[in-house]
C-alpha positions as CSV (number, residue, x, y, z in Angstrom):
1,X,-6.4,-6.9,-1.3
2,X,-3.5,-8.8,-2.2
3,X,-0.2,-8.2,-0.7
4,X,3.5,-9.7,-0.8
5,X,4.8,-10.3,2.9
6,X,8.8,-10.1,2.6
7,X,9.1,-11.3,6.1
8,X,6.7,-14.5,5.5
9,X,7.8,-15.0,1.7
10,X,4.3,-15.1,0.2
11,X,1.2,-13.4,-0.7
12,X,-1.3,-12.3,2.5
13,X,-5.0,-11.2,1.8
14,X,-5.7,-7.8,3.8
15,X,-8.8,-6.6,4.4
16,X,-10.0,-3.4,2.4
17,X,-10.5,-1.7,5.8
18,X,-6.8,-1.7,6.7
19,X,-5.6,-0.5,3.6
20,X,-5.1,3.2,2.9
21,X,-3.4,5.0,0.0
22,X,-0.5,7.0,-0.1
23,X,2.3,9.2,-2.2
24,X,5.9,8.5,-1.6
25,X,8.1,11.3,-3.1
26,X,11.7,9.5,-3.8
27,X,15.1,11.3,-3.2
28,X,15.3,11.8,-6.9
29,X,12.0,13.7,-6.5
30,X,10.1,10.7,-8.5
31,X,6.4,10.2,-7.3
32,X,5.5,6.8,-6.6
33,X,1.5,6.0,-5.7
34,X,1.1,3.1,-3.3
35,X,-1.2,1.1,-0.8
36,X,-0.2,0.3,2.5
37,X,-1.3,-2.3,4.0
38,X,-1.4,-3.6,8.2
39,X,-1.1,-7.3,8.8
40,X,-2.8,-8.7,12.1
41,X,0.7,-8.6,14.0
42,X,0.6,-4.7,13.0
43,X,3.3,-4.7,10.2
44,X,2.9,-2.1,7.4
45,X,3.0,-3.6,3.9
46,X,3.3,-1.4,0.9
47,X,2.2,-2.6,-2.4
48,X,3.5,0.1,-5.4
49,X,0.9,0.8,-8.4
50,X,-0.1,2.7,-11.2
51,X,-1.7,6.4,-10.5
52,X,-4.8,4.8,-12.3
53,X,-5.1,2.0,-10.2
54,X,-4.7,4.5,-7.1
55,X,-7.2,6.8,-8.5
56,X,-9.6,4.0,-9.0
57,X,-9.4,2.5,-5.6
58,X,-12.1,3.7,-2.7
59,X,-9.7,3.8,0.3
60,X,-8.7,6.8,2.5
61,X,-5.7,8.9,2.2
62,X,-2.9,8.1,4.2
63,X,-1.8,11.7,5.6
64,X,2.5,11.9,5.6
């Protein structure tokens, strides 16, 4: 999966087994559905997406 490294400046490939799937709840109360990703160095990427795209994807449930 494709994944935008702010610290690096580009896109990194992670492999399917370290992404999970998550639901951040903004201050405003807005859900927002996202993967998170973990580089090699251990860094947690997050990559925001539709609940559709979430729904669709076959990757475990991050607990929060």
């Amino acid at each position: 999966m494709e994944f935008y490294d702010l610290k690096l400046r580009t896109k990194v490939q992670i492999p399917k087994s370290d992404v999970t799937k998550t639901i951040i709840t903004m201050k405003n109360g807005q859900v927002r559905h996202a993967f998170r990703g973990k580089t090699s160095d251990g860094r947690i990427l997050n990559k925001f997406c539709s609940k559709a795209d979430w729904d669709a994807m076959d990757v475990p449930v991050e607990e929060s």
